[in-house]
Structure formats: C-alpha cells, structure tokens
MMTF fields as JSON, N, C-alpha, C and O atoms, coordinates in Angstrom:
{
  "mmtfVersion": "1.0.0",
  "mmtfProducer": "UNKNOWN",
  "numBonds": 367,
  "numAtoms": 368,
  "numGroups": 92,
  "numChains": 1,
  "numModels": 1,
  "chainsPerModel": [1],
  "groupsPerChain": [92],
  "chainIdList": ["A"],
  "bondAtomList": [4, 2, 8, 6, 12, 10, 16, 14, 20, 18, 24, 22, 28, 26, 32, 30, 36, 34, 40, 38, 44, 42, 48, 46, 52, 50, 56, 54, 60, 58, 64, 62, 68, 66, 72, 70, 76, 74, 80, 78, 84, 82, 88, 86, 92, 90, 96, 94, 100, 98, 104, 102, 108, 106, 112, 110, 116, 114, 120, 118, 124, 122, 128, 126, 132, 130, 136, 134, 140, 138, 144, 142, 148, 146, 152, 150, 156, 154, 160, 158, 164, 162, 168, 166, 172, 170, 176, 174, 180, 178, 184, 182, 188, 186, 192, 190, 196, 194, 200, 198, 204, 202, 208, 206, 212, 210, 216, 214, 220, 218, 224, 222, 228, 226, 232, 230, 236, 234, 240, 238, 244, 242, 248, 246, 252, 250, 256, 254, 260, 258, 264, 262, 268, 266, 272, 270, 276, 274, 280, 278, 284, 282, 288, 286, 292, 290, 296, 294, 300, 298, 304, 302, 308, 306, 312, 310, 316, 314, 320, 318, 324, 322, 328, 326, 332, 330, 336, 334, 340, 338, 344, 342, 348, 346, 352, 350, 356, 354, 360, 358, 364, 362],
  "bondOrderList": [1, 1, 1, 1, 1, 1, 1, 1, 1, 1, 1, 1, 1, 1, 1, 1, 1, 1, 1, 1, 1, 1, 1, 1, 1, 1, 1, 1, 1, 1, 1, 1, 1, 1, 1, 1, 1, 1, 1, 1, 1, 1, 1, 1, 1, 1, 1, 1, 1, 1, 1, 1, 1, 1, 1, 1, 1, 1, 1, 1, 1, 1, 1, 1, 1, 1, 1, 1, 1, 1, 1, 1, 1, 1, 1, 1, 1, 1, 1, 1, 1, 1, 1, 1, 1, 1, 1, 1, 1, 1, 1],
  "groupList": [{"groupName": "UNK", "atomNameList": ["N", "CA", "C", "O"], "elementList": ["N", "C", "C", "O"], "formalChargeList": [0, 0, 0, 0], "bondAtomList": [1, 0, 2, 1, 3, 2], "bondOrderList": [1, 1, 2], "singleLetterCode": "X", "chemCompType": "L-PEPTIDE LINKING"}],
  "groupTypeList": [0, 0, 0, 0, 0, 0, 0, 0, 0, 0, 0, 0, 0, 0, 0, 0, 0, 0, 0, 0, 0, 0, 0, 0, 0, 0, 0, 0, 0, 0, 0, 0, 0, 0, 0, 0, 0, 0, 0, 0, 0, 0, 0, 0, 0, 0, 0, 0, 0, 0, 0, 0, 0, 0, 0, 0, 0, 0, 0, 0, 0, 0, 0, 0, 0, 0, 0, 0, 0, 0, 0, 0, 0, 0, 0, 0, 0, 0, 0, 0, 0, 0, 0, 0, 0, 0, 0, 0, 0, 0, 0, 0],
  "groupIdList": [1, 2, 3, 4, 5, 6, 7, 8, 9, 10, 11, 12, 13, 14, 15, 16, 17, 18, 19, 20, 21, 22, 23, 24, 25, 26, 27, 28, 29, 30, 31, 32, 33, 34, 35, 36, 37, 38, 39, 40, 41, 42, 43, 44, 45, 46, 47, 48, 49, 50, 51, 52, 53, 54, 55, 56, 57, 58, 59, 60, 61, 62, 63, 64, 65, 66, 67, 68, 69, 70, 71, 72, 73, 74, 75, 76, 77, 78, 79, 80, 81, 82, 83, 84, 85, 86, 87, 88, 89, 90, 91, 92],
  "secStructList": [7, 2, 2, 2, 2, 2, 2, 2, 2, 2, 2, 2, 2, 2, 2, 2, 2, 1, 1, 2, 2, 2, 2, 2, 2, 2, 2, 2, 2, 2, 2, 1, 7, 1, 3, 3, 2, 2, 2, 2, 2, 2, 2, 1, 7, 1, 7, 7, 6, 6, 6, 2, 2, 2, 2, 2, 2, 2, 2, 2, 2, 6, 6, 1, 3, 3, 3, 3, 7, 1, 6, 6, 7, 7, 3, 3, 3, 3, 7, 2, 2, 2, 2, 2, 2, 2, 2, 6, 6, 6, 6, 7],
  "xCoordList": [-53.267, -51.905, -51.858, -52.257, -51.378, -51.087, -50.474, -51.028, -49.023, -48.652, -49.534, -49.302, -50.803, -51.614, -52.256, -51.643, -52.846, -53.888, -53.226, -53.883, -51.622, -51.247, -50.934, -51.176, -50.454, -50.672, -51.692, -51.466, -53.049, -54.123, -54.552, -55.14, -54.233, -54.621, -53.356, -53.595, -52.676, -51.558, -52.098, -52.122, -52.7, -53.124, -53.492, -53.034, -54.639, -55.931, -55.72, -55.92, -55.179, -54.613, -53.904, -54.348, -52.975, -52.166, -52.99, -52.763, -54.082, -54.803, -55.475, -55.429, -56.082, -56.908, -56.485, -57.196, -55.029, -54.207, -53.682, -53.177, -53.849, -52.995, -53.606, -53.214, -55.325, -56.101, -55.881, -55.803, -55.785, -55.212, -56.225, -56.019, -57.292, -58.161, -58.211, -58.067, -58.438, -58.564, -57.511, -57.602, -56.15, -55.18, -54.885, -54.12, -56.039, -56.026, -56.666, -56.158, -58.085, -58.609, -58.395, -58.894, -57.261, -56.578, -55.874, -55.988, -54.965, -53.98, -54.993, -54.408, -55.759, -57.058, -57.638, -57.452, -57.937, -58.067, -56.665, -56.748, -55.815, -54.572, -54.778, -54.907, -54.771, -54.424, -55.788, -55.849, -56.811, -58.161, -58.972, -59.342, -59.191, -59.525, -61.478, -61.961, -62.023, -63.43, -64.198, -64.892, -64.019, -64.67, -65.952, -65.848, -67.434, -68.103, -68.101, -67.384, -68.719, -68.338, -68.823, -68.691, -69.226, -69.582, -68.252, -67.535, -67.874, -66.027, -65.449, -64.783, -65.601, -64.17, -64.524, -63.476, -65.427, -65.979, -65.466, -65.15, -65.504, -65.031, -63.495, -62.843, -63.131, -61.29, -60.897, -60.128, -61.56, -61.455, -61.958, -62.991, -61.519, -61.832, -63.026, -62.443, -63.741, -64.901, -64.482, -63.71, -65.434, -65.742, -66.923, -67.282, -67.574, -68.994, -69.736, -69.096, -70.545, -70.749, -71.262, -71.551, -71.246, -71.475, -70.085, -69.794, -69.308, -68.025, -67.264, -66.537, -67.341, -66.602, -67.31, -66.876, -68.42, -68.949, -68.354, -68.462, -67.806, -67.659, -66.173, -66.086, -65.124, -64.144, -64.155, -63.743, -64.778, -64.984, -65.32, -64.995, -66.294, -66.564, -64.986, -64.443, -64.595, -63.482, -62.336, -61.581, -62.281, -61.184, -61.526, -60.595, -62.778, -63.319, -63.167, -62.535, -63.467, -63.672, -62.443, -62.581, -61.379, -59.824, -59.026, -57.898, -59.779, -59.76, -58.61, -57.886, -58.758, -58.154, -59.045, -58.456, -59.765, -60.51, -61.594, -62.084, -62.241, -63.577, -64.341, -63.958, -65.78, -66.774, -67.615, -67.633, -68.425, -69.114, -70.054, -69.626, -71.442, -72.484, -72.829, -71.657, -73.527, -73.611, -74.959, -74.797, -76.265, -77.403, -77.286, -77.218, -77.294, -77.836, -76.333, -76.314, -75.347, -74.193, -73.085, -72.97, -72.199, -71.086, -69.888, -69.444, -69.35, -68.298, -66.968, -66.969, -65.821, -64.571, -63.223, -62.847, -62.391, -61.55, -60.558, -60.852, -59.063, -58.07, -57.601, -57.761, -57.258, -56.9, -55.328, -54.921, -54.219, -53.652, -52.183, -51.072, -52.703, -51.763, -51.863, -50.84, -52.996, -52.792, -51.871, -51.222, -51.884, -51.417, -49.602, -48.719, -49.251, -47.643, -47.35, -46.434, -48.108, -47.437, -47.427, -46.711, -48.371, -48.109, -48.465, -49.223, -48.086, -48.036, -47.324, -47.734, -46.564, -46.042, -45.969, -45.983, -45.895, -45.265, -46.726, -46.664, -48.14, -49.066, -49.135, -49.259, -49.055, -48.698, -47.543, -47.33, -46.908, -45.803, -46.529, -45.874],
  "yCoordList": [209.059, 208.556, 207.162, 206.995, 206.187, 204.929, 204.82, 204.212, 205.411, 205.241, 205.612, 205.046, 206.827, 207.504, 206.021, 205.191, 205.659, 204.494, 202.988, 202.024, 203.191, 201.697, 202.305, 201.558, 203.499, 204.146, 203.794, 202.969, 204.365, 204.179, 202.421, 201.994, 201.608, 200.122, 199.817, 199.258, 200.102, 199.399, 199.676, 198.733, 201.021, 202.025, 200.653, 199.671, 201.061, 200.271, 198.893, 198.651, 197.829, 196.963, 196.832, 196.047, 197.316, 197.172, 197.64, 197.244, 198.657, 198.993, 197.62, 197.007, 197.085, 196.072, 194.545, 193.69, 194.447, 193.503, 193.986, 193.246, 195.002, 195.362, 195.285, 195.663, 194.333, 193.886, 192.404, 191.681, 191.874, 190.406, 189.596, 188.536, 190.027, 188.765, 188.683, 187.663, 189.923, 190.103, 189.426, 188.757, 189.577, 188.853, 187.189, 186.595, 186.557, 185.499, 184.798, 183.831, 185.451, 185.232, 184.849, 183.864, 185.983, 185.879, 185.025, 184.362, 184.355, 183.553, 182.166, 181.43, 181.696, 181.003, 180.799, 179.762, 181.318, 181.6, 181.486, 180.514, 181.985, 181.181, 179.416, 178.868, 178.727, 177.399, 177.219, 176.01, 177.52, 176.75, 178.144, 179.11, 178.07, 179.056, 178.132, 177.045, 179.593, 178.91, 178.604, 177.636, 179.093, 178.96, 179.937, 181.112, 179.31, 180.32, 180.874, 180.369, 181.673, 182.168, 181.294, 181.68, 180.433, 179.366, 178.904, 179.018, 178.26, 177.267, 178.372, 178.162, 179.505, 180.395, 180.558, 180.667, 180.607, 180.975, 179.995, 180.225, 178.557, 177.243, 177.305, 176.515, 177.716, 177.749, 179.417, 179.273, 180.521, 180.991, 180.825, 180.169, 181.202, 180.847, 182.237, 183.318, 182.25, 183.054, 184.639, 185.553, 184.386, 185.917, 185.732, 184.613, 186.584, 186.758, 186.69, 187.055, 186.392, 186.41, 187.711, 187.687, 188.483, 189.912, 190.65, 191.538, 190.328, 190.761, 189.934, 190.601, 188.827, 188.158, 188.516, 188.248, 189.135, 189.549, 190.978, 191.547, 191.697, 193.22, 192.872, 193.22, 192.288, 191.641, 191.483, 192.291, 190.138, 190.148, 190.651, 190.313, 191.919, 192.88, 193.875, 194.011, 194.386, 195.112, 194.466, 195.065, 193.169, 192.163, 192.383, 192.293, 192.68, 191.972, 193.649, 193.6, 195.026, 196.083, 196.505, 197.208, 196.425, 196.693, 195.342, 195.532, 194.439, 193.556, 192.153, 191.454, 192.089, 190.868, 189.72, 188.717, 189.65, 189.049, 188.777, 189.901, 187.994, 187.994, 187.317, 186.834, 187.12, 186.55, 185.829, 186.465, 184.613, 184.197, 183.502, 182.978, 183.127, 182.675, 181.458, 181.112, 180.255, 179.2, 178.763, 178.33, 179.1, 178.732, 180.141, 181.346, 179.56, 180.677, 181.085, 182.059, 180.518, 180.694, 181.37, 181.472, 181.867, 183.324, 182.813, 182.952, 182.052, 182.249, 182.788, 183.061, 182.996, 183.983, 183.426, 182.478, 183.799, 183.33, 184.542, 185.705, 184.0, 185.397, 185.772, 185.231, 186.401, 187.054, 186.903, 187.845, 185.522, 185.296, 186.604, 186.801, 187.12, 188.272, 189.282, 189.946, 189.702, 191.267, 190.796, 191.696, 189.416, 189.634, 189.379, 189.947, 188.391, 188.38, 190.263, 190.725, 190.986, 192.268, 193.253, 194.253, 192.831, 194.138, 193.482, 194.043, 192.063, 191.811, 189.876, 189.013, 189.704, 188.57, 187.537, 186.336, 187.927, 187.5, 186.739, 185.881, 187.26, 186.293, 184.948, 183.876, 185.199, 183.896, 182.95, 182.258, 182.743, 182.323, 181.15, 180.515],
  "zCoordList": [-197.334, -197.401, -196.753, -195.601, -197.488, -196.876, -195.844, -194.927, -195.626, -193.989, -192.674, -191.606, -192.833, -191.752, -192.097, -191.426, -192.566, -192.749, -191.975, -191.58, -191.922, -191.455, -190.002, -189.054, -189.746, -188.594, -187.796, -186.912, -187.954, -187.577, -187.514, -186.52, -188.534, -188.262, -186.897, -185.826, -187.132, -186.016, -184.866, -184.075, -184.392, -183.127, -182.816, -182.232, -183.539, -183.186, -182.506, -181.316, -183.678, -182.969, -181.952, -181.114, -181.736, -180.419, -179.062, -177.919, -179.509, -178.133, -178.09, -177.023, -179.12, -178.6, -178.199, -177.671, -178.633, -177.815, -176.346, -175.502, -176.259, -174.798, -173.475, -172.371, -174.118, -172.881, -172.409, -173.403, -171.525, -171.653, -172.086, -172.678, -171.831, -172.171, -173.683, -174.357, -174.112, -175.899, -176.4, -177.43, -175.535, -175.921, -176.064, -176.824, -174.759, -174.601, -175.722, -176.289, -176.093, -177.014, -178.173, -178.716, -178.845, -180.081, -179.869, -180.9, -179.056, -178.996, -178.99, -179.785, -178.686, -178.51, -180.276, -180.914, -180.506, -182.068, -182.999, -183.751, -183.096, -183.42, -183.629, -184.724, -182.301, -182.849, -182.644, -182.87, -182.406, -182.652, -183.46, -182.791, -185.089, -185.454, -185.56, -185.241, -186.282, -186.6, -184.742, -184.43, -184.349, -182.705, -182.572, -182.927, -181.936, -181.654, -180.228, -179.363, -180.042, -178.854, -177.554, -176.392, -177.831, -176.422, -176.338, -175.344, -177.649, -177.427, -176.773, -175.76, -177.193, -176.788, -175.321, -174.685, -174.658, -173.562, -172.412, -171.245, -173.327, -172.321, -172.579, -171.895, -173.025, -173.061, -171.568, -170.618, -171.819, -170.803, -169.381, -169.245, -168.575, -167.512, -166.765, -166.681, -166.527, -165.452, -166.272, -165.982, -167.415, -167.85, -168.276, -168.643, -168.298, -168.652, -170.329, -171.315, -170.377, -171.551, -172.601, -173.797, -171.92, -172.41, -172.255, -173.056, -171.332, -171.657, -172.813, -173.549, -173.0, -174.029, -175.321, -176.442, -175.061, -176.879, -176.765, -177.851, -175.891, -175.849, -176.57, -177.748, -176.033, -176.407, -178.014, -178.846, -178.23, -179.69, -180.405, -181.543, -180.18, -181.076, -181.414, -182.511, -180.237, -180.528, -181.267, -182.033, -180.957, -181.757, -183.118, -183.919, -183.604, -184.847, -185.339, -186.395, -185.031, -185.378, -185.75, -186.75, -185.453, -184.954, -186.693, -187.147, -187.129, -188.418, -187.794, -188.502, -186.399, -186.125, -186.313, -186.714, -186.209, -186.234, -187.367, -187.478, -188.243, -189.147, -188.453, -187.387, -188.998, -188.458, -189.4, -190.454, -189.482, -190.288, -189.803, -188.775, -190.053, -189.718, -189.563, -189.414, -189.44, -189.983, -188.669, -187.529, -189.429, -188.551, -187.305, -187.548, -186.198, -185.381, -184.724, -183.971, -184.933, -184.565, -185.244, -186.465, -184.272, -185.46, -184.873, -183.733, -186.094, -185.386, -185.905, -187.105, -185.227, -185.22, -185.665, -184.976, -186.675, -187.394, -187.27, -187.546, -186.71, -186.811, -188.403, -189.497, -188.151, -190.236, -189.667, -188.988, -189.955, -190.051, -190.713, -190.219, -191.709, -192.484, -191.882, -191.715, -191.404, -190.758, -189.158, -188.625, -188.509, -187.346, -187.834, -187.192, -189.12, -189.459, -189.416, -188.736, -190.092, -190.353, -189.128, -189.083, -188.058, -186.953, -186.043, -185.253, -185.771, -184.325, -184.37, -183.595, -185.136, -185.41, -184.121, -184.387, -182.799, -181.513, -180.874, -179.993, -181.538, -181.372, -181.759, -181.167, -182.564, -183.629, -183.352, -184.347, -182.568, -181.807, -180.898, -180.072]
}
C-alpha cells in the first residue's frame, strides 16, 4: 500500500533529521549541493571523519541524500523533491 510506504519513508526521514549534525549537513547541502565529504567536513566544525561518513551514509540510506563518483571522490547532492514533500522547513 502506498500510504505504509510514505509512512515508512517519512519515519525514516525525520529520524534521520532529528540528529543535529545530520541536520546541519543537509542544510549545508541545500545551498552548497555536489560537496565531497572533505568540503562538508570544513563547513562543520570538530567532527570526525568516520562520524561524518556514519552521518552520510544514514542521510543517503533514508533517500535525502544521492551520491555520485568522479575519480576517487563521492560526492553528495540533496534530492531537492523528496525534502519539498516531507520536510519543506529545510529548505528554508
């Protein structure tokens, strides 16, 4: 059923905004999209770099997030439509 399915995407999302940093992140990605995880790393302040990939994985699993390659580097793009429909106030 489609509503259990937007159910379950919303969960998801909102648990994984309701961490601040994940939150910082996404808001970070908002106006600077296409960032690899070194840029995103220098916009936050003293987190680790194994915590900021733990972060981005869950950002990215949860579909806030995509990812794309380019040489040895990945970097992270917000999905603009999924955040208008269940979390509009990022995007702000």
């Amino acid at each position: 059923m489609k509503m259990d399915n937007d159910i379950k995407q919303a969960i998801g999302i909102f648990k994984a905004l309701g961490e601040e940093n994940r939150m910082k992140i996404t808001k970070i990605l908002v106006t600077e999209n296409n960032l690899c995880c070194t840029e995103i790393s220098r916009e936050l302040e003293s987190i680790a770099g194994s915590t900021l990939s733990h972060h981005l994985k869950i950002l990215t699993e949860c579909g806030i997030l995509s990812t794309y390659k380019d040489g040895t580097y990945k970097y992270y793009q917000v999905d603009h439509e999924l955040l208008k429909r269940f979390a509009p106030f990022v995007l702000e």
